[in-house]
N, C-alpha and C positions, 0 to 999 in steps of 0.2 A: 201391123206394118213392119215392114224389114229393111231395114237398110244396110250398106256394105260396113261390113268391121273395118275400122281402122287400128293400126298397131300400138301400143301402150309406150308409154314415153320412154326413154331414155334420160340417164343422168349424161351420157356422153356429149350431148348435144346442150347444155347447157353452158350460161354465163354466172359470172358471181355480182355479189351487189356492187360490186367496185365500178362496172361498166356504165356509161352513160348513152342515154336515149336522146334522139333528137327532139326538139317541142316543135317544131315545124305546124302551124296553124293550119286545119282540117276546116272543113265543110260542113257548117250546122252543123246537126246531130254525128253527122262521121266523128265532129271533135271527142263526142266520148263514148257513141257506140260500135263496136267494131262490131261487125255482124261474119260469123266465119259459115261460109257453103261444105257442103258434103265435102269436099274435096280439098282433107287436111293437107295431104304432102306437101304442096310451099309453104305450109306455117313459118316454119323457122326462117324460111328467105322470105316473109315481108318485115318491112322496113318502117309500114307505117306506126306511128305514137300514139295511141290513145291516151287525150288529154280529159279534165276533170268536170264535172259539173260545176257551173257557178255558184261561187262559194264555197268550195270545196274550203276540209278543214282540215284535209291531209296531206301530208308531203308529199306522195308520189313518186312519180320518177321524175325526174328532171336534170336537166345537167348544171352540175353547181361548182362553180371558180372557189375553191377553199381559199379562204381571207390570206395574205400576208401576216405573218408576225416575226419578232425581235427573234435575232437570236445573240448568243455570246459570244459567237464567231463573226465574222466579219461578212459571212454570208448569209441571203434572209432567206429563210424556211418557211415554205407551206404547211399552215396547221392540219390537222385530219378535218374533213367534214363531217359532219352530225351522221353517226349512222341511220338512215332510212327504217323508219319501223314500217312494215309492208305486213300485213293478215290478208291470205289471199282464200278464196273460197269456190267448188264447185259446185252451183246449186241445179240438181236433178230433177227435170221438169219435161223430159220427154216421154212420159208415159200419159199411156193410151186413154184412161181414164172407164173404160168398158165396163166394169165392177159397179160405176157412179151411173152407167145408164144413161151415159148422155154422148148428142154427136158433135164432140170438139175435144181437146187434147184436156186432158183432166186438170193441171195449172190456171190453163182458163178460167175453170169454172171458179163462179164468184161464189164467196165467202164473204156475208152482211154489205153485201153491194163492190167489192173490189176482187180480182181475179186472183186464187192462191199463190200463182206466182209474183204479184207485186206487194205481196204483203209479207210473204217469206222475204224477196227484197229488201224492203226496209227495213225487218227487223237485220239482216246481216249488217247492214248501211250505219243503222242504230249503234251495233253492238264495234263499228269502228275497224270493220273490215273496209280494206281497201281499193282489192281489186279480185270480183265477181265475173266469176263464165257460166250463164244459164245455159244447160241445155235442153234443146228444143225438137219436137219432132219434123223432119225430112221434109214433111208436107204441108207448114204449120209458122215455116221461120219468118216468112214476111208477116203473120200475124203475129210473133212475136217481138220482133226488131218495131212494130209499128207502136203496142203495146209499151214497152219497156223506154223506146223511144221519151216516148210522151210523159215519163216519170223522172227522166234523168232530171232536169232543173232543180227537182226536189231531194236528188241525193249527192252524197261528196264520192263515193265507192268509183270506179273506173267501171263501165260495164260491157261483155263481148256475150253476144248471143250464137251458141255453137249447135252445128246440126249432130245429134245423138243419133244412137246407135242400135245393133240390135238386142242390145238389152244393156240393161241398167248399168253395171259394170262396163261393157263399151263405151255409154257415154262420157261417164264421169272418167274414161282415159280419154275421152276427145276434150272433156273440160280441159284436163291437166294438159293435154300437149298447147291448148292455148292458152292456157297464162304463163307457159315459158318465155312468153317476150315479154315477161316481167323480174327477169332476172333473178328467182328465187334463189339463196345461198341455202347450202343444207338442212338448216336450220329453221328456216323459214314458216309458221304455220299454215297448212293447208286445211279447211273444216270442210267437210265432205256433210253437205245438206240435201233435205228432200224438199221440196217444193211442196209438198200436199202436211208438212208438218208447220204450214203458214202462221200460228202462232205462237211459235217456239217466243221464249221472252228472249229479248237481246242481252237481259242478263244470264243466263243460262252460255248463250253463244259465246258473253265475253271472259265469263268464267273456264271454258273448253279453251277458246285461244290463250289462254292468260295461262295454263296447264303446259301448253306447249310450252310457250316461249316460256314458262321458270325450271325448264329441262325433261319434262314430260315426253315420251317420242312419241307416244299411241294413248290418245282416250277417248273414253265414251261415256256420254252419259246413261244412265240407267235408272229401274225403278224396282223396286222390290214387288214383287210377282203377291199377288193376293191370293188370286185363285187356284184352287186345287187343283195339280194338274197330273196327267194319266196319258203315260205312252200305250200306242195300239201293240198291242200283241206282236212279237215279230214273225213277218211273212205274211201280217193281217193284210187282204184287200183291202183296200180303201171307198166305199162306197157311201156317197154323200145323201144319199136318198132317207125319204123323212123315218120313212120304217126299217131302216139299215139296222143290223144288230153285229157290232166288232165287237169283237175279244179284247182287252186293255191286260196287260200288265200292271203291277202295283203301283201305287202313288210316288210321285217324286217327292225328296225334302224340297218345300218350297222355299225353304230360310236361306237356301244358296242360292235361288232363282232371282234373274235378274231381268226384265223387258228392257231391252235394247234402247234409244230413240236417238234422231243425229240433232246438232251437228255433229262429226265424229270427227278428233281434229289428230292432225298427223305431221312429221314433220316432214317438211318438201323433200329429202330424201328417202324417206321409209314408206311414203305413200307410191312415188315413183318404184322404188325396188319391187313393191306387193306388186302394184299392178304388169310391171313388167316379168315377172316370174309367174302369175297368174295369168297371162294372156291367152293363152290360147282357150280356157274355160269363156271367154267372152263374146264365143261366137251365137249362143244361144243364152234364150232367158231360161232354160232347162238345166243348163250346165255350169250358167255364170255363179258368182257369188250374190248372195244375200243380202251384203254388206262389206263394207271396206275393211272394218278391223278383219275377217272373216279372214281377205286375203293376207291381210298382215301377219294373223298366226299362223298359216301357210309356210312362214316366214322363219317360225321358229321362236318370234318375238311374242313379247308380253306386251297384249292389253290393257290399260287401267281406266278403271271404273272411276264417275265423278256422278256426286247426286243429278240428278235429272230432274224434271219440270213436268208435270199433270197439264200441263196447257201445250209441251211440245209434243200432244197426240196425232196419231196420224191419220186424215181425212180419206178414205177408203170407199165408201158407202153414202148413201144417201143418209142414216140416223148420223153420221159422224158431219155431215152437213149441219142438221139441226144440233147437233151436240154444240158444235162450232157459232153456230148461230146464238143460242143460249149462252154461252159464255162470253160473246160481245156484248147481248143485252143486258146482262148483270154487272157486266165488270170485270168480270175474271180474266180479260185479255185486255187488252190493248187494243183500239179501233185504228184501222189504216188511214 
């Protein structure tokens, strides 16, 4: 499936936390799902507020009258308001799922009875993120908005369901240009997630955000690499076939190897710089990046590695279904 690229954010067009949003009361589910169409360019000119699930546990946006207090002058002084802690998150879920052999978007498919993208959900929800952009495939979003719909009551997170792009890196800049109506300051954590790594633990998650926000710009969590590993020869063919015979090169130290896994967390201005410096790679999943730090050291910037999680593996195949399976039934996850 292909859908048109849309262009990578901008820091120019942004507000700071200082600004206040209307709370103007929405329509059912409107109150806290924003659902965004193919067709980002009015992003920044709407207007509407996506309010919270009931019972939400988080502050939000809102517009708040700072209290009256004394002063020694004879004139009375507005105190500062409580800064706003805000964790904002893209979680990537517009892939095709073809690998899994099955006909529906790969998020969909359920993992021990719930679909990987409401379970990755919760765990961000969990880990005390507050405001969530799934992105979704093109042909797919009213199954998703119906979906995700039906789960708000049960979380505090704000959630907008965005149509993605022509590859992975596309989307997660359509995530990013919609949670700019949440007024990120520079500073602000963004965790760049997959959808198919549905039992990442929320502690893992809230360890990445906690990274940012104690002055972190860029991390990732990781795992130390076990297996022996061996580049192809250079200028080897690549042929996948069972009686294929390539030429390898010698072994790599595996001691500096590291498997990647997300959430991969950034701060609202260095995730925006990558993606908008890497834009043009996003027009193909051939060209695009691999991963978000990927385009960050693009950047010039450093990376930083944080321990990672054996349970935030990623559901690719059918054995990583049953893998996945198996670690609900024992215990080794968390059930949705």
């Amino acid at each position: 499936m292909t859908v048109p690229t849309t262009p990578a954010p901008t820091l120019a067009n942004q507000a700071t936390t200082s600004s206040a949003v209307s709370t103007a009361p929405l329509p059912a589910v409107a109150r806290h799902l924003n659902c965004d169409h193919p067709d980002m360019s009015q992003l920044r000119s709407q207007s509407t507020t996506p309010l919270q699930a009931p019972g939400s546990h988080h502050a939000g946006i809102v517009s708040a009258e700072p209290a009256l207090t004394e002063s020694v002058s004879t004139e009375s002084a507005r105190a500062e308001p409580a800064p706003v802690k805000r964790r904002l998150s893209v979680l990537a879920a517009a892939g095709s799922g073809t690998r899994l052999g099955r006909h529906m978007p790969k998020a969909l498919v359920e993992v021990g009875g719930a679909p990987m993208v409401l379970r990755a959900l919760r765990g961000l929800d969990a880990a005390g993120i507050t405001h969530i952009a799934v992105t979704a495939p093109t042909d797919a979003l009213v199954d998703f908005e119906q979906l995700i719909g039906s789960a708000l009551p049960d979380l505090s997170a704000t959630v907008r369901v965005v149509a993605g792009g022509a590859s992975r890196q596309a989307s997660v800049a359509a995530g990013l240009r919609s949670l700019e109506q949440f007024r990120p300051d520079a500073r602000t954590p963004v965790l760049i997630h997959d959808a198919a790594r549905c039992l990442t633990p929320p502690a893992l998650i809230d360890r990445v955000a906690r990274a940012i926000e104690n002055g972190a710009n860029a991390v990732i969590p990781t795992l130390p690499v076990t297996d022996t590993i061996k580049p192809l020869a250079s200028g080897t063919h690549i042929d996948e076939g069972d009686d294929a015979l390539s030429p390898l090169d010698p072994s790599i130290d595996r001691s500096r190897l590291r498997a990647v896994q997300t959430p991969q967390g950034f701060t609202w201005d260095v995730i925006c710089r990558a993606h908008e410096y890497g834009a043009s790679r996003a027009a193909d999943e051939s060209s695009a990046a691999t991963d978000d730090a990927g385009l960050v050291e693009a950047l010039g910037l450093t990376v930083m590695s944080i321990a990672g999680d054996m349970m935030a593996f990623k559901v690719t195949t059918e054995l990583d279904i049953a893998l996945a399976q198996a670690c609900l039934d024992h215990g080794y996850a968390p059930d949705a």
